[in-house]
C-alpha positions as CSV (number, residue, x, y, z in Angstrom):
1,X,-95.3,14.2,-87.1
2,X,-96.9,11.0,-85.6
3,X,-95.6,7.1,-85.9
4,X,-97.8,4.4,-87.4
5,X,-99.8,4.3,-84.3
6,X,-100.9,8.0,-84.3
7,X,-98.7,9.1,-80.9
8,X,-95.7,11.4,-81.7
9,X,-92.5,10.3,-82.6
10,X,-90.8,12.0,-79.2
11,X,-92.7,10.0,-77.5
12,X,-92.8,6.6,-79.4
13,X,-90.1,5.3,-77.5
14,X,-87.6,5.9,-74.4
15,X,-84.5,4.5,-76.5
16,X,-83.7,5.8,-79.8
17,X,-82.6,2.6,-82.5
18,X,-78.7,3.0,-81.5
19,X,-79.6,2.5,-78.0
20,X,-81.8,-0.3,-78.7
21,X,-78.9,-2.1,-80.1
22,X,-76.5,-1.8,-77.1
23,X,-75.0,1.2,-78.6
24,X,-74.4,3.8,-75.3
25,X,-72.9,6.8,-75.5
26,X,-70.4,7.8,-72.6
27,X,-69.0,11.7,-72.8
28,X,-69.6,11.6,-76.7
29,X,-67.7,8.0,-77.0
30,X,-69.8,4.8,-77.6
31,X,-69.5,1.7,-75.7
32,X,-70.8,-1.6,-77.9
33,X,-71.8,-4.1,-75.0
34,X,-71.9,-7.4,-76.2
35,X,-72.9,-11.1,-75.0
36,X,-69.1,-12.0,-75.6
37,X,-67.8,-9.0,-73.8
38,X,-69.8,-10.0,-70.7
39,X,-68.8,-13.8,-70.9
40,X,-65.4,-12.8,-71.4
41,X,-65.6,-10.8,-68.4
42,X,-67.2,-13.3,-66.5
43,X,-64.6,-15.7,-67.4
44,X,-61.6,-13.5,-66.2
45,X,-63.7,-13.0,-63.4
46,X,-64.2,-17.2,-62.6
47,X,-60.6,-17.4,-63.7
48,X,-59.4,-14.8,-60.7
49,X,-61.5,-16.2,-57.8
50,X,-60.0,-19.9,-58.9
51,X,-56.6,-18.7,-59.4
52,X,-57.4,-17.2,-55.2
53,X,-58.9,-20.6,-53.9
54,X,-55.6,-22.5,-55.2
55,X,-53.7,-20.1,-53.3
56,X,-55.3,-20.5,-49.8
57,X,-55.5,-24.3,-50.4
58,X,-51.7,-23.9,-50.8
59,X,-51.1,-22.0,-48.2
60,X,-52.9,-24.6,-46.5
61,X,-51.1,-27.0,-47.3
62,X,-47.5,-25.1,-46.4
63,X,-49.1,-24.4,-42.9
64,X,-49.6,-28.0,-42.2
65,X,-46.7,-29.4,-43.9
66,X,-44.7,-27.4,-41.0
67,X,-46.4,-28.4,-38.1
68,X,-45.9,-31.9,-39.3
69,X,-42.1,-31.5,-39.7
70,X,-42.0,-29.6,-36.3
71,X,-43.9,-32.8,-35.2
72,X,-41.4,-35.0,-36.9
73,X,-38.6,-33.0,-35.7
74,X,-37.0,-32.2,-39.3
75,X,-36.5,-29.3,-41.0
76,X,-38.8,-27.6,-43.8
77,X,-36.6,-26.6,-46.6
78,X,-37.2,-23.4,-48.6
79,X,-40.2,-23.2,-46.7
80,X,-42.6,-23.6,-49.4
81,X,-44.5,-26.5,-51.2
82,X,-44.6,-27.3,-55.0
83,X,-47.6,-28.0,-56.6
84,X,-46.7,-31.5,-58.5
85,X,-50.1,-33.0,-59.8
86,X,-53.8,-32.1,-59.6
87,X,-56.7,-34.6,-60.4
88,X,-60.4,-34.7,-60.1
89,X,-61.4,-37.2,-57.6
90,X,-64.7,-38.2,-55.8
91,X,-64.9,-36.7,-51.8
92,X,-67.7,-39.4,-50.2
93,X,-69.2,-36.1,-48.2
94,X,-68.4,-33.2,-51.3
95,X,-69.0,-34.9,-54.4
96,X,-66.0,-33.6,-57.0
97,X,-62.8,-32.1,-55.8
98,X,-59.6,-31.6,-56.5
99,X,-56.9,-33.3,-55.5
100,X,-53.5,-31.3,-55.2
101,X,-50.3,-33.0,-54.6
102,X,-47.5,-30.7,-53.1
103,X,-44.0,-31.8,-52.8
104,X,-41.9,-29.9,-50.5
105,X,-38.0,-31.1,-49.2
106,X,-36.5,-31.2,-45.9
107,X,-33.6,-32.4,-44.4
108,X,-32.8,-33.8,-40.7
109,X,-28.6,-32.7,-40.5
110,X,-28.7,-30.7,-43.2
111,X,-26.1,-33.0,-45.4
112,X,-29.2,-34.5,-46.8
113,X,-32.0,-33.2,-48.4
114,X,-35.4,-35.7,-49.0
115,X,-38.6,-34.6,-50.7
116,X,-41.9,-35.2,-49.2
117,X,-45.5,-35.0,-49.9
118,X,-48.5,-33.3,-48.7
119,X,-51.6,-33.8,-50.6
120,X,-55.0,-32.2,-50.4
121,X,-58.6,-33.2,-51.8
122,X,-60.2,-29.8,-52.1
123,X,-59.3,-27.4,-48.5
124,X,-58.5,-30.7,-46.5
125,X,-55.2,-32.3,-46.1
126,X,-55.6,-36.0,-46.4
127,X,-51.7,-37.1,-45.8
128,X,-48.1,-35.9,-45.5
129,X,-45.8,-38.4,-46.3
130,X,-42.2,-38.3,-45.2
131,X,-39.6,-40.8,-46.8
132,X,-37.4,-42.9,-44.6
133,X,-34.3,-40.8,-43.6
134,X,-31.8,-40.6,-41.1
135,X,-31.8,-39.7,-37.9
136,X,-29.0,-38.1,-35.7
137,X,-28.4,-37.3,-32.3
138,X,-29.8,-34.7,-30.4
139,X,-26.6,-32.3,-30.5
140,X,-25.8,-33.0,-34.1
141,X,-29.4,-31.5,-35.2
142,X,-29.5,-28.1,-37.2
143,X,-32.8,-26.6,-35.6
């Protein structure tokens, strides 16, 4: 038999109709393909690769919030960082970024604990604050 354009039909065309509409078949099971399922996929994808930039800013973030209390000579508690707020803000050299605020506590004789603040616009640290506290002598020190 021939198509309406005289040539044979088993050589009309490379993809029979259920291929043509995204219908595969993988080891006799069929995989429907759609524009959703891709931007769903892509999304997850986005999602993930966000999800591990926020993680290495906040690591970040904890490495210099110890090297300032080191510098300060108090102690990091927990040694970790909360994140605490995040806003959009306008980075003269970037454009957009985020800006994270961590809070993290620390204490100078260990009788008192005070929380602190490190905040980040995008991977840089702009400031870590540090709340007046006390300050003891040398032998009275935990660390």
């Amino acid at each position: 038999m021939s198509t309406s354009l005289g040539f044979p039909e088993a050589i009309d065309c490379a993809f029979t109709r259920s291929e043509y509409r995204g219908n595969h078949q993988i080891d006799g099971h069929s995989m429907n393909l759609q524009l959703t399922d891709l931007l769903l996929l892509s999304a997850l994808c986005i999602a993930a690769a966000l999800f591990w930039r926020a993680q290495k800013i906040r690591e970040s973030a904890l490495l210099a919030t110890r090297r300032h209390c080191q510098r300060e000579d108090v102690m990091l508690l927990d040694e970790t960082v909360a994140l605490r707020r995040v806003r959009v803000r306008r980075d003269p050299g970037r454009g957009l970024c985020l800006l994270r605020c961590y809070s993290f506590e620390f204490t100078v004789t260990g009788g008192e604990r005070y929380q602190g603040e490190t905040r980040m616009l995008g991977p840089r640290v702009l400031s870590i604050t540090l709340p007046p506290h006390r300050f003891s002598p040398e032998d009275q020190r935990l660390h």
